[in-house]
ROVO-351362 format. One record per residue (C-alpha): x, y, z; residue in three letters. Coordinates in steps of 0.1 Angstrom, whole numbers, plus 5000, padded with zeros to 4 digits. Layout:
[[X, Y, Z], ALA]
...
% end
This chain:
[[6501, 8639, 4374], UNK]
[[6467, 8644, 4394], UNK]
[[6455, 8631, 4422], UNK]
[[6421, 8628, 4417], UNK]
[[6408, 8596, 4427], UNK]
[[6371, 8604, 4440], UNK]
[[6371, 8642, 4437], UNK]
[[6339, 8656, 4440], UNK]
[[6331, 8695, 4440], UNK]
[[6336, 8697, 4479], UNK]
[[6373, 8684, 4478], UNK]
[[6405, 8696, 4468], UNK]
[[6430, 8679, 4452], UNK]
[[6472, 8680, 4443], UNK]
[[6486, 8686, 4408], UNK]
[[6526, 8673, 4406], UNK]
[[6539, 8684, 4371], UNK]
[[6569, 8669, 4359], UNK]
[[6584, 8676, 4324], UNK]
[[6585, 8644, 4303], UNK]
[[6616, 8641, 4273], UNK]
[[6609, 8621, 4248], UNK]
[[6639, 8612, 4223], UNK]
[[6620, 8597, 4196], UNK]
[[6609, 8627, 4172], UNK]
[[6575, 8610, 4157], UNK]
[[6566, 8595, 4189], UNK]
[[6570, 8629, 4204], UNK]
[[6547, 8644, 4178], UNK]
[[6520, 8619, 4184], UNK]
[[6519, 8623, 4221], UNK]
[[6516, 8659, 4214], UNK]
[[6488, 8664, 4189], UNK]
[[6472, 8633, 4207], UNK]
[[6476, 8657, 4242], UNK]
[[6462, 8689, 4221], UNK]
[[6432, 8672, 4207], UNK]
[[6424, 8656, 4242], UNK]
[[6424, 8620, 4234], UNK]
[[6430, 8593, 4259], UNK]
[[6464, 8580, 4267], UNK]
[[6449, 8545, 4278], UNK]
[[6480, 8530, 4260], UNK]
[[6505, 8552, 4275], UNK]
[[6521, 8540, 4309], UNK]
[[6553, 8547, 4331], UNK]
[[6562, 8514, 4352], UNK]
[[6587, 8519, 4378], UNK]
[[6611, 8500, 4392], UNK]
[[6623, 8522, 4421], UNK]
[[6620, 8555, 4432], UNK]
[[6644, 8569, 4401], UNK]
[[6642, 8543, 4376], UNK]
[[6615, 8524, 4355], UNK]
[[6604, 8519, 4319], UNK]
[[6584, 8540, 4294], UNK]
[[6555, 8520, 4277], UNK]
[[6535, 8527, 4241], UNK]
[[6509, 8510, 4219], UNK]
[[6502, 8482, 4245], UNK]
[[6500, 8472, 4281], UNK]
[[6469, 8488, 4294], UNK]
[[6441, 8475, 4317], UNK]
[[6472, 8449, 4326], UNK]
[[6466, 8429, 4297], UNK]
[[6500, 8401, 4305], UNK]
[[6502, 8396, 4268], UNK]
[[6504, 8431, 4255], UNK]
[[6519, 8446, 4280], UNK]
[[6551, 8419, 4266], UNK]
[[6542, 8431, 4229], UNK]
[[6544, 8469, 4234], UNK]
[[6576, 8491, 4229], UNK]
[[6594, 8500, 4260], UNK]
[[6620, 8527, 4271], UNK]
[[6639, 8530, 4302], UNK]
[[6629, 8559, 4324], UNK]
[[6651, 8576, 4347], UNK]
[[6634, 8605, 4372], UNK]
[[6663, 8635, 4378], UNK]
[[6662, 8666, 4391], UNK]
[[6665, 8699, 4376], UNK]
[[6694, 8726, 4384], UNK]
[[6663, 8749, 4396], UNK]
[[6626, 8752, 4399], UNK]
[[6607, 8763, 4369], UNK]
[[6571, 8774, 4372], UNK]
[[6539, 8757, 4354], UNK]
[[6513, 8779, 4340], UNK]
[[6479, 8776, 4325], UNK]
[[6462, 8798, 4297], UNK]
[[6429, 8799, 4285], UNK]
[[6430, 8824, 4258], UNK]
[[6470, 8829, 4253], UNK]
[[6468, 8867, 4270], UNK]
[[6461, 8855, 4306], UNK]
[[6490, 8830, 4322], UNK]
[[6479, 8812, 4359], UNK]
[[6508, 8797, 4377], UNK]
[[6494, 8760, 4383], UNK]
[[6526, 8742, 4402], UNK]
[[6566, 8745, 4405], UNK]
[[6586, 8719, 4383], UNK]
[[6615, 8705, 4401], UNK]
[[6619, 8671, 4383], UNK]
[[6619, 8657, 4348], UNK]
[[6613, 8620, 4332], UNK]
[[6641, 8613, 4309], UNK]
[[6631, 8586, 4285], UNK]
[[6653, 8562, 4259], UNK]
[[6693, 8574, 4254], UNK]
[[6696, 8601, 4280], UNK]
[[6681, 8584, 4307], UNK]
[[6709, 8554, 4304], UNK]
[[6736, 8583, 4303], UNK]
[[6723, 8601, 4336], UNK]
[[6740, 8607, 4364], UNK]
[[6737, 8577, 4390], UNK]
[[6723, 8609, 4417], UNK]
[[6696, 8615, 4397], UNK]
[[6710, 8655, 4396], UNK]
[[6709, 8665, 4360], UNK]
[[6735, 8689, 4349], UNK]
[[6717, 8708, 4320], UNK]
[[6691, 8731, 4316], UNK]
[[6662, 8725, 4290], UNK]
[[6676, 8747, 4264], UNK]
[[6710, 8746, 4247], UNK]
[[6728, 8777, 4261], UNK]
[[6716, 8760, 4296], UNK]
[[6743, 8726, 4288], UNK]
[[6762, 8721, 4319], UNK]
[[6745, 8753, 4337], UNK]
[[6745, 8734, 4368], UNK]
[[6785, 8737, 4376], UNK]
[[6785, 8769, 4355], UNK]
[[6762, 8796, 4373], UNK]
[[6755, 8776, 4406], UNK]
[[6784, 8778, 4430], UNK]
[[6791, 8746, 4449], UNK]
[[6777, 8744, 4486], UNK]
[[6803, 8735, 4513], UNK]
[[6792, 8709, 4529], UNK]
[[6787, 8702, 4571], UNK]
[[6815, 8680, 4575], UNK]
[[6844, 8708, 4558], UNK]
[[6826, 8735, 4583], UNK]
[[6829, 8714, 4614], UNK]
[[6867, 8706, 4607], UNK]
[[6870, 8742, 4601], UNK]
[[6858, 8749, 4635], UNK]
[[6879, 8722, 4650], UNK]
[[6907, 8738, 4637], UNK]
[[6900, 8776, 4646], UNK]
[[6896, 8758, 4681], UNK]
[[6924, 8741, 4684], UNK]
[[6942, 8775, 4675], UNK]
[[6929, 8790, 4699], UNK]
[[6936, 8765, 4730], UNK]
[[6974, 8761, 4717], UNK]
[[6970, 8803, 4718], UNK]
[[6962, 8804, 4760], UNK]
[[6992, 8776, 4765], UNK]
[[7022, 8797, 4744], UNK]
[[7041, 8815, 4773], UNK]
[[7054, 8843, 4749], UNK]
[[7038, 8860, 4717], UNK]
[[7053, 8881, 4697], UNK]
[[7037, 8905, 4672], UNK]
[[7052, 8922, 4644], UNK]
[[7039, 8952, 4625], UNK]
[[7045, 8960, 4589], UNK]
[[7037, 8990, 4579], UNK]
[[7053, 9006, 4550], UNK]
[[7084, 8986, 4524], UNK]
[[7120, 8986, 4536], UNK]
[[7125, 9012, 4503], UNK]
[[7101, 9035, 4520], UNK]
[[7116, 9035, 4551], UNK]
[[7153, 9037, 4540], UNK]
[[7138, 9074, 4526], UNK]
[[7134, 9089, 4554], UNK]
[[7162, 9076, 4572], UNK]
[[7187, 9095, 4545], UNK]
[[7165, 9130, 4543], UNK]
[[7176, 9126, 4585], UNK]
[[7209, 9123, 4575], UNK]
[[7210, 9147, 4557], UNK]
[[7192, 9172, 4575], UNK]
[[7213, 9164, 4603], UNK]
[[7244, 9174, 4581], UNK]
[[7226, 9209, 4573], UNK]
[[7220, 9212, 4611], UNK]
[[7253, 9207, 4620], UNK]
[[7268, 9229, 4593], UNK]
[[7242, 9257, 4604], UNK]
[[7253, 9256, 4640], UNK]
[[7294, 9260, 4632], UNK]
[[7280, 9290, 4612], UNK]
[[7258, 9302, 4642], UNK]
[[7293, 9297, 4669], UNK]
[[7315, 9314, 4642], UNK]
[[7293, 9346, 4638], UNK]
[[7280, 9342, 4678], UNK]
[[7322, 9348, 4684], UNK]
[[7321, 9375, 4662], UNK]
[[7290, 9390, 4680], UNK]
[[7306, 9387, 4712], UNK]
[[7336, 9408, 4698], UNK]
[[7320, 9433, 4690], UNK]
[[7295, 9443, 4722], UNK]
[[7323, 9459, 4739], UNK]
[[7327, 9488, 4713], UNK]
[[7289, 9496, 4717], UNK]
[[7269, 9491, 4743], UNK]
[[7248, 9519, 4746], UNK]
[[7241, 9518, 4709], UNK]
[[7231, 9483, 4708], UNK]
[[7205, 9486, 4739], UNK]
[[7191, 9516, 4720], UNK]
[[7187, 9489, 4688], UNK]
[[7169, 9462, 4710], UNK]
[[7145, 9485, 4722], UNK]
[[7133, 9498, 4687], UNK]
[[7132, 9462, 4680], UNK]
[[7115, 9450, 4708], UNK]
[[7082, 9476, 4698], UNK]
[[7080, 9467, 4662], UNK]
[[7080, 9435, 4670], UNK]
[[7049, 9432, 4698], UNK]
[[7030, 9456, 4667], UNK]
[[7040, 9432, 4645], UNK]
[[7022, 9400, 4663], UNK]
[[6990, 9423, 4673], UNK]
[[6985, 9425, 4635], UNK]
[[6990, 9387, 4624], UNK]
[[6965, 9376, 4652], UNK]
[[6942, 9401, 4639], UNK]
[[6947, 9393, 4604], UNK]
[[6939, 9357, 4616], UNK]
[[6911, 9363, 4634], UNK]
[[6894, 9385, 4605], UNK]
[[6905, 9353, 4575], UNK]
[[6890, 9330, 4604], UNK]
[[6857, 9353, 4604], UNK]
[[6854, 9355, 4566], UNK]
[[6859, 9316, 4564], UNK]
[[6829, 9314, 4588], UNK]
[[6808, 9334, 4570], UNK]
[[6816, 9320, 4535], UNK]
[[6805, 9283, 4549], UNK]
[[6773, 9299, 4566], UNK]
[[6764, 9317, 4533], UNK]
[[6769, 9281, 4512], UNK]
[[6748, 9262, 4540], UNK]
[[6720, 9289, 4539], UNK]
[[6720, 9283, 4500], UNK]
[[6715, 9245, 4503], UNK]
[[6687, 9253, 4530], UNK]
[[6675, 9275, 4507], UNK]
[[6675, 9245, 4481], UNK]
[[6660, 9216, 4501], UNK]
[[6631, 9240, 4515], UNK]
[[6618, 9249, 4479], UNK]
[[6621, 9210, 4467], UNK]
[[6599, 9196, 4500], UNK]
[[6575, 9225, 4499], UNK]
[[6571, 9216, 4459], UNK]
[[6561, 9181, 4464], UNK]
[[6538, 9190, 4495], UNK]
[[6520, 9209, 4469], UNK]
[[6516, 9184, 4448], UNK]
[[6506, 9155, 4470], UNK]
[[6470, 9146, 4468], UNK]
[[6474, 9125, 4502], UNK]
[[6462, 9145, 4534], UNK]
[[6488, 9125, 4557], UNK]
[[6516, 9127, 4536], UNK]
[[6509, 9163, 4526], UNK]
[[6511, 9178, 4568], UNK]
[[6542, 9153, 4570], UNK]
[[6560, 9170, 4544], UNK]
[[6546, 9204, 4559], UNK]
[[6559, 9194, 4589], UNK]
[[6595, 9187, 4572], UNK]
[[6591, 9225, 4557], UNK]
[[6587, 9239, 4591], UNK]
[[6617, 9224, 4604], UNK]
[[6636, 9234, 4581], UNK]
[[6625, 9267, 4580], UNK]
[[6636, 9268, 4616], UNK]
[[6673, 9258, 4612], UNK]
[[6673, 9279, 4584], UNK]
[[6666, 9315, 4608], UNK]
[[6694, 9304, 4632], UNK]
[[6720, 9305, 4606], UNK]
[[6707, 9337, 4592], UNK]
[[6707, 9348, 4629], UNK]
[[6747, 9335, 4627], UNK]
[[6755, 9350, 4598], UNK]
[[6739, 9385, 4611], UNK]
[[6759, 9381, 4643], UNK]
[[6793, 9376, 4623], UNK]
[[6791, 9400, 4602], UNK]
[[6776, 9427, 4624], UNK]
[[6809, 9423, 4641], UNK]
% end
């Protein structure tokens, strides 16, 4: 439909498309070629009733001629609206498409506009595969009133939570199976601990027995002992300290590698960007990390220079 009731070149006017459904096949056909070859619809009208309903007229009733506007065939009309917008365009040679307007409505005419929904929201798409696409693929909105008693509710939690005069929280963390485990390998290793220390009295009794026969050679023995073992924990911390050092310089050499990697990749596209701008940004990019790159060589230098 067109508004354009004294348009002249200096004025705009406001194109509201609508698709109109026609159940009757020949009368369908007519309208069409009649559309194509750009004859006048003069005996083609919509009358309506309200702002949703109203009757489809042909072959009669134009120029409000009383008696054939009662001799023409009429349909009812109902006006719904579509599950989403579809878009309008315009061709002049079938290559080139111009969007003209959004479609949001439709004109049902004859059978399916008795058997439409009293809201005037139709449930289908235009096509087959769209029937019912309305409750399919759109989800249903909540409406205002289920959100306010929502919030009446978290609110009234919330006062009865400031008037309770004890809480009491709970914690569940793993199932009663997994926690029984634990419990027996306890037991368990509570038994073994026990056993262990009868062992240790027994042979501590023995021990005892037995340091009154040789005193002199048993200081001797502690002695010896007492050496090998302070050379013994000088060369674990130094064998710890040299796997800590190789560690170091294994993640060094892997991180000067990937340097290595991203350098090469941003100096290759700052070669080959024709842009000025983006071409000293990337440089700039290659500089920095050319940077970080000599103080973890300088790191790796320093560790293994040691």
């Amino acid at each position: 439909m067109t508004e354009a009731s004294g348009y002249d070149d200096d004025e705009t006017f406001l194109e509201e498309h609508v698709i109109l459904r026609l159940p009757d096949e020949p009368l369908a056909r007519s309208l069409r070629d009649r559309i194509v070859a750009r004859d006048g619809l003069a005996d083609v009208r919509i009358q309506m009733q309200d702002g949703r309903r109203g009757t489809f007229f042909v072959d009669g009733g134009a120029g409000g001629d009383a008696a054939a506007a009662s001799a023409a065939r009429g349909w009812p009309v109902q006006l719904v609206d579509l599950p989403c917008v579809i878009e309008a365009q315009r061709t002049q040679d079938q290559k080139q498409f111009y969007k003209v307007a959004d479609i949001s409505q439709m004109l049902l005419v004859g059978r399916e506009a008795a058997q439409a929904p009293p809201d005037g929201l139709w449930p289908h798409g235009l096509t087959a595969p769209l029937s019912h696409v309305r409750e399919r693929r759109f989800r249903k909105r909540l409406s205002r009133r289920a959100i306010e008693n929502v919030e009446r509710e978290v609110e009234r939690l919330l006062l009865a939570d400031i008037d309770c005069e004890d809480v009491v929280y709970e914690l569940h963390e793993h199932d009663d199976e997994d926690d029984d485990e634990p419990e027996a390998d306890a037991d368990a290793e509570a038994g073994a601990v026990g056993a262990g220390d009868d062992a240790d009295d027994a042979d501590h009794d023995d021990a005892e027995a037995d340091d009154g026969a040789g005193d002199g050679e048993g200081e001797g023995d502690a002695e010896g002992d007492g050496d090998e073992e302070g050379d013994g924990a000088a060369d674990d911390a130094a064998s710890a300290e040299a796997a800590e050092r190789r560690h170091q310089i294994a993640l060094l050499m892997e991180e000067i590698a990937d340097w290595e990697v991203r350098i090469a990749e941003k100096q290759r596209q700052a070669d080959t960007i024709p842009n000025p701008v983006i071409k000293r940004r990337f440089t700039d990019i290659v500089t920095r990390l050319r940077d970080e790159l000599s103080q973890k060589q300088a790191q790796l230098s320093a560790l293994t220079s040691e």
